[in-house]
N, C-alpha and C positions, 0 to 999 in steps of 0.2 A: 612475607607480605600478606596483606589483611585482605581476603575477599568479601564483598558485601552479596550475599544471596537476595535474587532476586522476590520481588513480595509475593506471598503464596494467596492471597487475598484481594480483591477490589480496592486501589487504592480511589480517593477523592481527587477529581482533576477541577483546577480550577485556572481561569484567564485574566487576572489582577491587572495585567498591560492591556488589555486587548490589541493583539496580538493579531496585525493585519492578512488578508490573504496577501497572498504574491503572485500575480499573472506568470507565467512562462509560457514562452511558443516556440522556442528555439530550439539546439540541439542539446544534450545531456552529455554526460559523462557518470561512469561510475566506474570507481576504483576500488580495489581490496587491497585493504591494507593490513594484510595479515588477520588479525580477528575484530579489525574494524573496515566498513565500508564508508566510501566517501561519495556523497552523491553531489553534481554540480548544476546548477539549473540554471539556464541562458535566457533570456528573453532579446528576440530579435527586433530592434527597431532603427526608425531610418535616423541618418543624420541631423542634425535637429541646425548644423552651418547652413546646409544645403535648404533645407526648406526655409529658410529663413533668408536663404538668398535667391528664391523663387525657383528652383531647378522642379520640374514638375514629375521626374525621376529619382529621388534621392538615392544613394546608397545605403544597404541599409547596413548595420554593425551588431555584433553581437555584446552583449554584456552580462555579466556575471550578476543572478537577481537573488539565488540563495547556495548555500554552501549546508550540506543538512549529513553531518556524521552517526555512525549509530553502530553495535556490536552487530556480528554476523550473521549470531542467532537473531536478533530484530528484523535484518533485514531480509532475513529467508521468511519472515512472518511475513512480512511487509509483500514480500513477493507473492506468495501464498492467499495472501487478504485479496489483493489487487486480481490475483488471477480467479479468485473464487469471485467476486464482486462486478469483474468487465464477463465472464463468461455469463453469468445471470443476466446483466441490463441489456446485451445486446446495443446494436447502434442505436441512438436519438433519431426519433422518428423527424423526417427532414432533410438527411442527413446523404448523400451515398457514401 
């Protein structure tokens, strides 16, 4: 089987769709799946029956907003970046 080596160089990135953010506030998931990891991102929002039939409590539901796979080596970066990046910023001031 053919492996492709990863680029030793800067490659150009570019965004031809542009390529929306996606809000999440919900819960996560993340799975290994052997030498891939499967990350699930929820955004929690209310029911959209209920508000619309004046309940001033909705309930609210969760929904699947992105599905973002990646090798294991990626995601140990990914982990790595994240925790070098939130240790630097500190909270938002405003914030508790």
């Amino acid at each position: 089987m053919q492996t492709i080596e990863p680029p030793t160089t800067p490659i150009e990135i570019s965004d031809p769709n542009n390529i929306s953010e996606t809000w999440v506030n919900g819960p996560f998931n993340i799975m290994n799946l052997g030498g891939t990891v499967l990350i699930t991102f929820i955004v929690a929002r209310p029911d959209v029956r209920e508000i619309f039939a004046g309940q001033q409590t909705p309930t609210f539901k969760g929904t699947v907003a992105a599905r973002i796979m990646m090798p294991i080596q990626m995601a140990n970066e990914l982990v790595r970046i994240l925790g070098q990046n939130l240790a630097t910023t500190g909270p938002v001031a405003g914030h508790a």
